[in-house]
Backbone as CSV, one residue per row, in Angstrom:
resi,resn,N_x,N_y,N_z,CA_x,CA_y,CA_z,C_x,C_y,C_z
1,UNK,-11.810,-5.146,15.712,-10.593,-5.838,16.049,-10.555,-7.177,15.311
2,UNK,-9.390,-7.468,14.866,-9.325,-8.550,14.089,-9.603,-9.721,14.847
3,UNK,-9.529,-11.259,14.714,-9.643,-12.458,15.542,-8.730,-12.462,16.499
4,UNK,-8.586,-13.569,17.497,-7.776,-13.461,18.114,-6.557,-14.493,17.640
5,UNK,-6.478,-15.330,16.682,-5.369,-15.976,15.896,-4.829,-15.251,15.140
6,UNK,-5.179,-13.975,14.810,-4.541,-12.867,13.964,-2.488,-13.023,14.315
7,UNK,-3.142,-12.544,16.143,-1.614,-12.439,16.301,-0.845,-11.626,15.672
8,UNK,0.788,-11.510,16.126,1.854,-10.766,15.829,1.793,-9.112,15.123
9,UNK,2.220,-9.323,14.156,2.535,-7.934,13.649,0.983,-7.843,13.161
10,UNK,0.171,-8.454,12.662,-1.412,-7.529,12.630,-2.436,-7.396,13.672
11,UNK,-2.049,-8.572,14.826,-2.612,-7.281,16.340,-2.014,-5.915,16.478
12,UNK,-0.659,-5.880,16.421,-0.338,-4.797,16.267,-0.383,-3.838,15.952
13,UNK,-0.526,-3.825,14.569,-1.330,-2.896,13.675,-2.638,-2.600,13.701
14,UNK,-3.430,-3.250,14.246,-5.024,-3.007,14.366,-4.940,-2.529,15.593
15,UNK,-4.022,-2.901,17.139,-3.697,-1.930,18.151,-3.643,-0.455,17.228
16,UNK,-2.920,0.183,16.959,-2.032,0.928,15.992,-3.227,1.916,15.393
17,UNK,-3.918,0.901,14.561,-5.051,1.755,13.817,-6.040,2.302,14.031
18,UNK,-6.242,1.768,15.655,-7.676,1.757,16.119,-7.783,3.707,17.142
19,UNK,-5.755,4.292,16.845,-6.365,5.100,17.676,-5.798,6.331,16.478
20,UNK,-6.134,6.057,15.049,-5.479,6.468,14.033,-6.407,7.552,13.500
21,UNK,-6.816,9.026,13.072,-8.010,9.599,12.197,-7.975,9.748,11.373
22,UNK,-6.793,9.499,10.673,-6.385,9.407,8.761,-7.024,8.001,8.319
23,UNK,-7.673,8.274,7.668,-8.259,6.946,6.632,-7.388,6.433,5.896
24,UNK,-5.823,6.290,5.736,-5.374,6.024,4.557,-4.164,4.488,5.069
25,UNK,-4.359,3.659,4.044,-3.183,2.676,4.429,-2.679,2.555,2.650
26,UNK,-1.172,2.381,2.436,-0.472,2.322,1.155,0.124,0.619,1.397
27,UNK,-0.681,0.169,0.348,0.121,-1.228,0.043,1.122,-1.530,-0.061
28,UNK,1.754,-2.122,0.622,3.540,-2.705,-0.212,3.481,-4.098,0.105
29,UNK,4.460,-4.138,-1.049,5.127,-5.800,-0.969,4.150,-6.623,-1.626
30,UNK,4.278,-8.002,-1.940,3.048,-8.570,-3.012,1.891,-8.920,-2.088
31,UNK,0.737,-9.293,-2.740,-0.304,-9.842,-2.322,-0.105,-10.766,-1.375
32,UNK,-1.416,-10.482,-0.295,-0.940,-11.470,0.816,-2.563,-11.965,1.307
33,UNK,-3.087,-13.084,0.795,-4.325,-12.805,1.379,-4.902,-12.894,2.511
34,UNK,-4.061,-13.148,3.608,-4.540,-12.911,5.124,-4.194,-11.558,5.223
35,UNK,-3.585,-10.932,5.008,-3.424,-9.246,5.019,-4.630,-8.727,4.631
36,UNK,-4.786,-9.609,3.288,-6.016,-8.892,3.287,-7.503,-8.678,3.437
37,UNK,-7.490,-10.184,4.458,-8.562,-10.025,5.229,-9.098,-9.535,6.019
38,UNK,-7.300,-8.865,6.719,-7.236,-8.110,7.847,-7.540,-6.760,7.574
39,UNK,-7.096,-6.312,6.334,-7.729,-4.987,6.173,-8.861,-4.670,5.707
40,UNK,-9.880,-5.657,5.591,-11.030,-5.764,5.386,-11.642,-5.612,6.620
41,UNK,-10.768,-5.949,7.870,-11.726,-5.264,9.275,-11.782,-3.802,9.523
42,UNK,-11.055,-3.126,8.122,-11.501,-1.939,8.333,-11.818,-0.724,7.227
43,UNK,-12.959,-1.122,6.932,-13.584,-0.553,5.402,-13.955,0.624,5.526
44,UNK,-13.892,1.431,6.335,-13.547,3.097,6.501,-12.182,3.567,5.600
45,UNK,-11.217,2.397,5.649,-9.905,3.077,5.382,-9.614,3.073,3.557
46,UNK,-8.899,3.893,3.636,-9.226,3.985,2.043,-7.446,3.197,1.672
47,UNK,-7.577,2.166,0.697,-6.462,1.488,0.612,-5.757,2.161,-0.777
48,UNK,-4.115,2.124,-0.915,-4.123,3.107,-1.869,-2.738,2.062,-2.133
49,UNK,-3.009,1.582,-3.452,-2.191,0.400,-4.444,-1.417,1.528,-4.951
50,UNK,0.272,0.488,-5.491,0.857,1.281,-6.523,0.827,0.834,-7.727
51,UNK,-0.284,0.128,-8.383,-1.117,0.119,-9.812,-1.692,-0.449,-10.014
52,UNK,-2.725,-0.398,-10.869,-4.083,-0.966,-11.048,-4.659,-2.144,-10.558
53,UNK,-2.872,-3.205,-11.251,-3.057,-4.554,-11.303,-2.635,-4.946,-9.575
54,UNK,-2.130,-4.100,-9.147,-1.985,-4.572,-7.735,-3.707,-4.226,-6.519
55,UNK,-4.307,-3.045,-7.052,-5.641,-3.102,-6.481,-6.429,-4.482,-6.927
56,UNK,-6.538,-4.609,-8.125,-7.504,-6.189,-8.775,-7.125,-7.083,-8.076
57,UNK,-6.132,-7.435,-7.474,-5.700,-8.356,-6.491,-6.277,-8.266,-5.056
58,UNK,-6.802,-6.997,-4.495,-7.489,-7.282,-3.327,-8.941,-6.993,-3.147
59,UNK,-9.674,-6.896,-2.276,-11.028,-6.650,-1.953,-11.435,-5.727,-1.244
60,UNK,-10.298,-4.984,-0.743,-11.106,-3.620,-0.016,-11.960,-2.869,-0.293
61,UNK,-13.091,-2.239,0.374,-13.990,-1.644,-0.597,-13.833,-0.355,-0.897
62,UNK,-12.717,0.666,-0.451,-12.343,1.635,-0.711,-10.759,1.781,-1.173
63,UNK,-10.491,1.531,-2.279,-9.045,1.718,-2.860,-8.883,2.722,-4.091
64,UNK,-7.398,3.358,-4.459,-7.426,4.357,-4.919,-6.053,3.880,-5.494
65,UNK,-5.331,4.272,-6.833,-4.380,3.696,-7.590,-3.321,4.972,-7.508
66,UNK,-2.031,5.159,-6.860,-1.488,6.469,-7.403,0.187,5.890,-7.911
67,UNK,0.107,6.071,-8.749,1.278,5.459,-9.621,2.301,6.063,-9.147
68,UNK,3.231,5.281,-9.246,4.916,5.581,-8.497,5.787,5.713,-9.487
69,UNK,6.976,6.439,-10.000,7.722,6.462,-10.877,7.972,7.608,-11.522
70,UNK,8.909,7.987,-12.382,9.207,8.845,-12.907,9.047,8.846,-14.467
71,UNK,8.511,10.002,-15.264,8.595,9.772,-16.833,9.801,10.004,-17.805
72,UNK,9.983,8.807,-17.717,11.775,8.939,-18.446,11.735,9.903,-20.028
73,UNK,10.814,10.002,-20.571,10.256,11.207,-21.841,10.825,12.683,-21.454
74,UNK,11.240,12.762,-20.071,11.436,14.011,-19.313,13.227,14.173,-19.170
75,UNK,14.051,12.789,-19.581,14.828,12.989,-19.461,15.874,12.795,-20.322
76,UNK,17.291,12.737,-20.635,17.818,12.735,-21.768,19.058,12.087,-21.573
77,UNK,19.301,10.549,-21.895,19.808,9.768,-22.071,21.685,9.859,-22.113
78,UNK,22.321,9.829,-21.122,23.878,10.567,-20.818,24.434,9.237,-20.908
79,UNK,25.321,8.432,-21.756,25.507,6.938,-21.964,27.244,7.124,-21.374
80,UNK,27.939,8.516,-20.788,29.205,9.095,-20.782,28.939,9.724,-19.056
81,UNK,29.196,9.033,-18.149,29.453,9.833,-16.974,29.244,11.724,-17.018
82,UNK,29.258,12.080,-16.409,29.528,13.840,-17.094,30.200,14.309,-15.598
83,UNK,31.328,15.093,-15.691,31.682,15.850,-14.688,31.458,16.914,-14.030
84,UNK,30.666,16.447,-12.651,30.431,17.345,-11.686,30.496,16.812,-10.208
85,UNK,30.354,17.773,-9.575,30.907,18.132,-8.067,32.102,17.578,-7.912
């Protein structure tokens, strides 16, 4: 359990986590480093960044990178509305 100045929305969440059996938490939003001290009270969980440079930013000891986005190489450039539905 985190401190007890933690407070608000990360008592909450450590309420939350503590009765959780998935190991997994997904980062959002920028770096926060009391966040991420807080998820350092729980190094079972495997933390999962959306890219590289956003894992190098924290200290968890279990993190995993899975990139978000689409490969625009896949698609083909329509600069003209096109009519449908």
């Amino acid at each position: 359990m985190p401190p007890a100045d933690y407070g608000g929305t990360e008592l909450f969440v450590a309420h939350l986590a503590e009765g959780i059996d998935n190991d997994l938490l997904t980062l959002h939003g920028p770096h926060d480093a009391k966040l991420s001290d807080f998820y350092n009270f729980y190094p079972e969980v495997t933390s999962i960044c959306i890219s590289d440079a956003q894992c190098k930013q924290e200290s968890m000891p279990k993190m995993r990178t899975v990139h978000h986005g689409i490969d625009l190489g896949q698609y083909r450039l329509v600069e003209q509305k096109q009519q449908y539905l």
